[in-house]
C-alpha positions in Angstrom: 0.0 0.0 0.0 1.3 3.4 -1.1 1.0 6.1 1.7 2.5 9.5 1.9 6.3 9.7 2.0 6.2 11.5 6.0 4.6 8.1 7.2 6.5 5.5 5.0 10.1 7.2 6.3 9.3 7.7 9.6 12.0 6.3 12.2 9.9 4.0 15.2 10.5 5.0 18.5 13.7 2.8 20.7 11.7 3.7 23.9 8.1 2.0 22.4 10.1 -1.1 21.4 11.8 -1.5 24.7 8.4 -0.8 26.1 6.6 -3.7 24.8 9.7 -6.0 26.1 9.3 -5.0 29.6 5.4 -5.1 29.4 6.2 -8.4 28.0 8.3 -9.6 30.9 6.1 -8.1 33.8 3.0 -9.6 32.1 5.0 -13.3 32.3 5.4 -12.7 36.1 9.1 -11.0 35.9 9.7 -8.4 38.8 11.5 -5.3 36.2 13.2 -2.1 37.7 11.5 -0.2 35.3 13.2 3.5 35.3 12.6 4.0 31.8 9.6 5.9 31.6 9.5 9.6 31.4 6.3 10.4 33.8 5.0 9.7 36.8 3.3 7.1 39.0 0.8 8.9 41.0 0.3 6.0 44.0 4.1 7.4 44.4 4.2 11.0 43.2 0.3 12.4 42.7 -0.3 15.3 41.5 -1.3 19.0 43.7 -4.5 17.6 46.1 -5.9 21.6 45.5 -5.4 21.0 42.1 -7.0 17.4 41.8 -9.8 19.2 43.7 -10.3 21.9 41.7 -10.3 19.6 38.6 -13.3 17.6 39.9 -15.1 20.8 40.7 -14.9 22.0 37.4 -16.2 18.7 35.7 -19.6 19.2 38.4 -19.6 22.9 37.3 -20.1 21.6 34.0 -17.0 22.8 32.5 -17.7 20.4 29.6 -17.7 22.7 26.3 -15.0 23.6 23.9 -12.4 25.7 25.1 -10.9 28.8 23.7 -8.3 27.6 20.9 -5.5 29.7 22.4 -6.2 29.0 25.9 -9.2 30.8 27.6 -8.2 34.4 28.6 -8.7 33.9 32.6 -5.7 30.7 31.9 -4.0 33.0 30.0 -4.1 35.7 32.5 -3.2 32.8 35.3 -0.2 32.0 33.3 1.4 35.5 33.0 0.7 36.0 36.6 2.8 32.8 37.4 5.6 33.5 35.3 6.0 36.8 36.1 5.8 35.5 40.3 8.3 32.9 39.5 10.4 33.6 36.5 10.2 37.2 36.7 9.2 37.2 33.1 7.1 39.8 31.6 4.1 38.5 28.5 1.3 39.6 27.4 -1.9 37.5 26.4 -0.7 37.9 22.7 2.1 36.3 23.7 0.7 33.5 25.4 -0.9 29.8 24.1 -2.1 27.5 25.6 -2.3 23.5 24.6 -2.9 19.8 25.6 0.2 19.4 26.9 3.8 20.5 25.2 4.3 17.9 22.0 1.4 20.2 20.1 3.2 23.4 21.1 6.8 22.2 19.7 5.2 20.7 16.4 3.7 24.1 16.0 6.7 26.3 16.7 8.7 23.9 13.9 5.4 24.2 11.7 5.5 28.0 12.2 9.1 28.5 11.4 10.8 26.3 9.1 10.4 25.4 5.5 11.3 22.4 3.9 15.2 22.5 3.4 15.7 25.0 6.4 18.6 23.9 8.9 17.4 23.3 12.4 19.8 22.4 14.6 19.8 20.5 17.6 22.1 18.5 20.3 21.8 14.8 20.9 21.0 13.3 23.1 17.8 15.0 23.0 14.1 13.9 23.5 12.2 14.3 19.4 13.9 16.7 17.7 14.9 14.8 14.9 11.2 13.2 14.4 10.0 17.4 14.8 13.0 18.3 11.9 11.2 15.2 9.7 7.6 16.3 10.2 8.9 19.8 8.4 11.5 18.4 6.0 14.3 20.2 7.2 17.7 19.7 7.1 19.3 18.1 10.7 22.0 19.6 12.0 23.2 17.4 14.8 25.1 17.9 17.5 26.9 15.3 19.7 27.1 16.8 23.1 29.2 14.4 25.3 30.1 13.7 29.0 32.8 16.8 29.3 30.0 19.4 28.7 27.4 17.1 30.8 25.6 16.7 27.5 24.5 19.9 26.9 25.6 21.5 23.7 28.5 24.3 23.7 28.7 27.7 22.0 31.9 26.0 20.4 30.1 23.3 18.8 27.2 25.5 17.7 29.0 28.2 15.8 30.6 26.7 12.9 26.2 25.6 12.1 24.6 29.4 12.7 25.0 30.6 9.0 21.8 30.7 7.2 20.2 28.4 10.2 16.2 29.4 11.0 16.0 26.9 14.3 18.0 26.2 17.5 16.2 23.9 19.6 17.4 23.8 22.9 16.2 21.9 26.3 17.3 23.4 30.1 16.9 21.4 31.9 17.3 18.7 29.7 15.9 15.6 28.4 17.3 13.0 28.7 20.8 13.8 30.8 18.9 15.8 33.7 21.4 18.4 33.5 21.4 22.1 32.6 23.0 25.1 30.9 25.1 27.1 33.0 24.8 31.3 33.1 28.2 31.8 31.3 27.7 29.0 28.7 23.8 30.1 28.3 25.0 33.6 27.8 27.4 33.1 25.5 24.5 31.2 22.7 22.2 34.1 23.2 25.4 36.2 22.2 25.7 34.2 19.3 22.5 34.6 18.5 21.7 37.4 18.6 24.9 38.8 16.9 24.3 36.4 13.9 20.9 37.8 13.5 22.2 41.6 13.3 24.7 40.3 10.7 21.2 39.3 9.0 19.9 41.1 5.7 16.6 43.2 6.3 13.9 40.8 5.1 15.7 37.6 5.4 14.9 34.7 8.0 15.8 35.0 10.9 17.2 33.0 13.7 14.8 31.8 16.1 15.4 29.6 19.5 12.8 27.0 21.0 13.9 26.8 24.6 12.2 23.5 26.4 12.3 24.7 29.9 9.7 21.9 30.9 11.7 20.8 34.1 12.5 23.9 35.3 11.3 24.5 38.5 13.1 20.6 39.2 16.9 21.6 39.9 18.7 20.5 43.1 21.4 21.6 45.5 23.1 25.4 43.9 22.2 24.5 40.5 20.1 27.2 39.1 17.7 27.5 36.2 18.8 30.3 33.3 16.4 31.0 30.3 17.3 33.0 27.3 15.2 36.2 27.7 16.7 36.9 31.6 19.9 36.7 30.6 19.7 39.0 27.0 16.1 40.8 26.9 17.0 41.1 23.3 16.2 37.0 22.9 12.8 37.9 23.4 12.2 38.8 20.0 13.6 35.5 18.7 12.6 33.2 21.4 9.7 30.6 21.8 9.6 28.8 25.5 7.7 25.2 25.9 6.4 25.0 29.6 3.5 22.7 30.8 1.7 21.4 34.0 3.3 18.0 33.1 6.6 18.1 35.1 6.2 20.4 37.9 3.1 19.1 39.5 3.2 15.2 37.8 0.5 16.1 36.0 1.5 14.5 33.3 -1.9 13.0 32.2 -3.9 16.5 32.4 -2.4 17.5 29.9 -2.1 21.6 29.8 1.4 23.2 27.9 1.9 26.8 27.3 4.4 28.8 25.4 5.6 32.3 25.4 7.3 34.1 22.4 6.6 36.7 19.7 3.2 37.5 19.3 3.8 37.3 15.4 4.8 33.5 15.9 2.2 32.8 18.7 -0.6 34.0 16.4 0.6 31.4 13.4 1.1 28.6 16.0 -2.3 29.2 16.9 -3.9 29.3 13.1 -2.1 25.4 13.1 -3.4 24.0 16.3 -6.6 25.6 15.6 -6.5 23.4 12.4 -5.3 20.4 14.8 -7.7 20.8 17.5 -4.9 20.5 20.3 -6.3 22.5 22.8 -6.4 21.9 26.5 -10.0 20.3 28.0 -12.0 23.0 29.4 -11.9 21.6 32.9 -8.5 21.3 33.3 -8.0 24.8 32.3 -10.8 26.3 34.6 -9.0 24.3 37.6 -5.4 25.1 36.6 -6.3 28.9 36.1 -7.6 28.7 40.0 -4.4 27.1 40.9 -1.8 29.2 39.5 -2.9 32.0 42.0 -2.3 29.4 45.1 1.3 30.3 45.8 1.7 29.4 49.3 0.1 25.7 48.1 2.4 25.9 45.5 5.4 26.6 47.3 4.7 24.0 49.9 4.0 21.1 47.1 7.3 21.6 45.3 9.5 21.5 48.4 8.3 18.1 49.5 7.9 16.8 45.5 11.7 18.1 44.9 12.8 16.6 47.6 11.3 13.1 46.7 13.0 13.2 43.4 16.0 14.7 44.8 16.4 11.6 47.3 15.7 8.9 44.6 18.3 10.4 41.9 20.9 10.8 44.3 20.3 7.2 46.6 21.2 5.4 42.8 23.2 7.9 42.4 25.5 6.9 45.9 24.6 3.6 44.8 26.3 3.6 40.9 29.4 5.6 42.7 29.8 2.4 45.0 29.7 0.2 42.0 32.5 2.2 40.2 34.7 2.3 43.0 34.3 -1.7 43.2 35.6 -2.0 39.9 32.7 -2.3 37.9 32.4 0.1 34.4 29.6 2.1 35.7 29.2 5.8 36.3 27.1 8.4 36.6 26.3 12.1 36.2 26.0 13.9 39.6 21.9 14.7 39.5 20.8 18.3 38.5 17.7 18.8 38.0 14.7 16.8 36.4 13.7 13.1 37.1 16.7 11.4 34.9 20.0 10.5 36.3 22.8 9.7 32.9 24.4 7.0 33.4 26.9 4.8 31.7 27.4 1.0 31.5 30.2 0.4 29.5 30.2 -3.3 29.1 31.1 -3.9 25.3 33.3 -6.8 25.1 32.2 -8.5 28.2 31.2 -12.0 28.5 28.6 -13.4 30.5 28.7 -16.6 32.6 26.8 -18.6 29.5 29.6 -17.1 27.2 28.0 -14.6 25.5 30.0 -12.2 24.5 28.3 -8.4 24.6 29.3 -7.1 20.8 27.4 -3.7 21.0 25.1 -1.2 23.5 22.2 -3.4 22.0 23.5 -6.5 23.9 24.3 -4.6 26.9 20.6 -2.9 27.3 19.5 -6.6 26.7 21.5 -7.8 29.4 20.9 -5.0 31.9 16.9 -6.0 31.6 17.3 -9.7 31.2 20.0 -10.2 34.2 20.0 -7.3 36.4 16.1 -6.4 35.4 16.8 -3.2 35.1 15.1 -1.4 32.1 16.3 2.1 31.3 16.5 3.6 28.2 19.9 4.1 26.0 21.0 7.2 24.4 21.0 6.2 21.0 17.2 6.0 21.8 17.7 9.9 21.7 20.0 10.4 18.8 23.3 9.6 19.8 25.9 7.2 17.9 24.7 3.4 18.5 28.0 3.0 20.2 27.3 5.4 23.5 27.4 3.7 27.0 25.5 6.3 28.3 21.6 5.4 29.2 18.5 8.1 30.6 17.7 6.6 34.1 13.8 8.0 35.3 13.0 8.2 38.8 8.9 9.1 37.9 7.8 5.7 39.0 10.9 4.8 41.6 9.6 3.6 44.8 11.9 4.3 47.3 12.3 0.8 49.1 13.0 -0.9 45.9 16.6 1.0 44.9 18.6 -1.2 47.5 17.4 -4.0 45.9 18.0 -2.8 42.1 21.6 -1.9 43.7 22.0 -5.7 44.8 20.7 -7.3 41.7 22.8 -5.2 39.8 25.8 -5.9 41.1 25.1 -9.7 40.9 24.7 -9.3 37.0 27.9 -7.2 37.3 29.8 -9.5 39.1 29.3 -12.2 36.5 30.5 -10.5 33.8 33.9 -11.5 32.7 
């Protein structure tokens, strides 16, 4: 059957494979240390309970009807309240949209920018930017960020890429490492930005930066969260942000996103969605609207959530760290921010007690699930080379009883390597 050229060369998903072999093994009985799933179990972490009621309350109010396709105006109003209380940023409501979540929000902003043959570049490992540069037919220009930069992509490596470029995507803090820009290295991109777009001819394309800032508010310790617009207020001409509900509140499953740019962009992001029909359910925007104002609950909910993240990423953490100084080729990224810890089994070449020898990453992730049963999610998943030890690690649905065992079983599968 002949279908359109989009679906016929679009790359399946690593993570949805690996998926169905867990389900697969739990299903059979199998007990699976299953970190490789980017949300959140709410018997472990539910979301806000003023939120959750407010929700309910606005289904028996009969919030029922379409919403506004931008995001009603009292959501919208919500949002620039909150962002201005916690970011300090200044929007208007022209400047606002509102979605079901963020994925609608970042197809848009591709959708609303590029043409077909327009470079967009992004770092890997990063979460869909390469299946978001395929939608729009654009030309990928990839970065491979690596373990000296904490996987986030340097000023250095961007440069030589910024001629004639119309789309930087760039995620802080970021998915799939957990880790973040830093003020100086941040600063130096939005230099390069915005001095490349000066250098621009009047009427030509200009360079524009998504910035993912959907795990924001989760940074740990002294790390702290930059955004473009902060550190240059020039960005904010050239800047689109993707926020949502999803992370901060592990509301991951109500499904509100916003973003925040130039009105000129906004208002064509909205003309596609409004053709898509992406918009948040009215409910869920009535309650979220009342909850935005609740800063005290607010405040109170993210000190305790944090700190449940915190104490799961940095336990396995302690626990990898142990591991290494045994011997074993393990490591990990000190944790940052988010709910992923990077790690790194670098096994190739290792043979296990029934002889079989690990050739590639492939027979390593196999291993790691069928031995240790620990399923979590490689980088090549994300667009790195094939040949990266490094994996994402998700604390979303960690219980916190079952890391010293995970530790254990681990280093039994380790141990048997030879």
């Amino acid at each position: 059957m002949k279908l359109s050229h989009l679906s016929e060369t679009l790359i399946g998903s690593e993570i949805v494979k690996l998926g169905g072999e867990i389900r697969e093994k739990i299903r059979l009985g199998e007990t699976i240390y299953n970190f490789t799933v980017g949300d959140f179990d709410p018997a472990v972490f539910p979301i806000p309970k003023d939120l959750e009621d407010e929700i309910v309350q606005a289904y028996r109010n009969h919030f029922t009807n379409y919403p506004a396709a931008e995001g009603n105006l009292d959501l919208r109003e919500a949002i620039i309240h909150f962002i201005n209380e916690y970011e300090q940023l200044e929007y208007s409501l022209p400047e606002i949209l509102v979605s079901c979540g963020g994925r609608p929000l970042i197809y848009s902003v591709y959708r609303a920018i590029c043409d077909k043959g327009d470079k967009v570049i992004y770092a890997v490992p990063s979460w869909n930017n390469n299946h978001y540069t395929h939608f729009v037919e654009g030309e990928h220009i990839v970065i491979e960020a690596g373990p000296e930069t904490k996987f986030m992509p340097s000023v250095e490596q961007l440069r030589p890429h910024i001629k004639s470029a119309t789309l930087l995507s760039l995620c802080s803090p970021q998915n799939p490492t957990g880790t973040t820009f830093s003020k100086e290295e941040l600063e130096a991109i939005c230099d390069m930005v915005l001095d490349e777009n000066v250098s621009r001819p009047t009427g030509a394309k200009k360079l524009f930066v998504m910035y993912d800032q959907m795990y924001w508010h989760l940074t740990f310790g002294d790390i702290v969260h930059y955004n473009p617009v902060s550190l240059r207020p020039a960005m904010k001409e050239y800047t689109v942000f993707i926020d949502a509900i999803s992370k901060v509140f592990a509301a991951t499953g109500v499904r509100v996103g916003w973003s925040m740019g130039p009105a000129e962009i906004i208002n064509k992001m909205k003309a596609i969605l409004g053709h898509v029909g992406a918009w948040a359910t009215m409910a869920e925007k009535k309650a979220f609207e009342k909850f935005l104002y609740k800063n005290k609950v607010i405040d109170s909910y993210m000190v305790e959530f944090k700190s449940k993240i915190e104490e799961r990423l940095r336990g396995i953490y302690e626990g990898l760290t142990d591991l290494k100084q045994q011997g074993h080729n393990v490591d990990a990224i000190t944790p940052q921010a988010a709910i992923y810890l990077t790690t790194k089994f670098d096994l190739v070449g290792k043979t296990t007690a029934e002889g079989q020898l690990l050739k590639d990453q492939e027979d390593v992730t196999a291993y790691l699930l069928n031995h240790a049963h620990l399923a979590i999610v490689p980088f090549y998943a994300f667009g790195t080379s094939r040949t990266s030890s490094w994996y994402r690690l998700s604390v979303g649905t960690c219980k916190k009883e079952d890391i010293p065992m995970m530790l254990q079983q681990l280093k039994t599968a380790l141990e048997k390597l030879r």
